[in-house]
N, C-alpha and C positions, 0 to 999 in steps of 0.2 A: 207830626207830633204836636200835640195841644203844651203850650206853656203853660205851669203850675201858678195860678193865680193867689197871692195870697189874702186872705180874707179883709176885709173894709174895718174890721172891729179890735179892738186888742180882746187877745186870748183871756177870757174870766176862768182861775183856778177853780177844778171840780172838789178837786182831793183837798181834804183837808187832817195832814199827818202829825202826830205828836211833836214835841219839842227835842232834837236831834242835838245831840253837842259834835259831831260828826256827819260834815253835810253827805259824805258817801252813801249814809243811810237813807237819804231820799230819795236813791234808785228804784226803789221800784214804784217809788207813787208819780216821781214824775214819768217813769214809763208808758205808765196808764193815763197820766195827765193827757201824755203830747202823744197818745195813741202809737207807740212802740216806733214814734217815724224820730228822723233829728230834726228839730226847729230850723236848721239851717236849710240846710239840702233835701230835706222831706221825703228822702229814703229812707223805707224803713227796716229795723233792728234783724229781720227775719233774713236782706240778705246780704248782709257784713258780719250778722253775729253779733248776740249781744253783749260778747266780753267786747266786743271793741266800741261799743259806745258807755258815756262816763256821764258825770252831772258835770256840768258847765256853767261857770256863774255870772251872769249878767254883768255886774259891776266886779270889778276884780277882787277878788279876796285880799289882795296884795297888803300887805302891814302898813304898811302907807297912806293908803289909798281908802279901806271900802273894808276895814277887819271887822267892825260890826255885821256886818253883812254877810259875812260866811256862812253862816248856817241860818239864815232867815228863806225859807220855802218859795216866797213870790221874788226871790233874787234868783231859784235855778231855773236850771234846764237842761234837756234829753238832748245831748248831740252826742254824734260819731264824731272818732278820734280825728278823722283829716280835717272835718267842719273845727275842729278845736285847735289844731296845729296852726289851721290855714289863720287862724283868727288870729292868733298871739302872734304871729309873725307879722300880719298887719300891723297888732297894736303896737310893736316893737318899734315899726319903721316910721 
């Protein structure tokens, strides 16, 4: 089995979506963004299903931390729910 190489360049957004006050609403453009796979684990949508992947945000949303950034477009991204679980558990510890 060949290891998934990931690319030498940072990803340039294609999609460019209206202004969202609700980042949920940017499912489906980042779908298409990050070609229906998760950024993380680069499995794609088609075979977990796409209720179980969500928009994920780079910097946390958290009140705290990064609230401006909620719904700013080049802050998400396309992951499955375990890539998201496995994350915050990290960032936790």
């Amino acid at each position: 089995m060949t290891p998934f190489l990931y690319p030498k360049s940072n990803h340039q957004r294609r999609e460019r979506p209206p202004q969202y006050k609700d980042y949920r609403s940017y499912k489906p453009y980042l779908r298409r963004e990050f070609e229906k796979k998760c950024v993380y684990c680069r499995l794609p949508d088609t075979l977990k299903g796409q209720s179980s992947f969500c928009v994920e945000h780079y910097r946390p949303k958290n009140k705290k931390l990064f609230p401006q950034l909620e719904c700013v477009y080049s802050n998400l991204f396309y992951a499955c729910s375990c890539c998201v679980s496995f994350r915050q558990a990290c960032m936790k510890s």
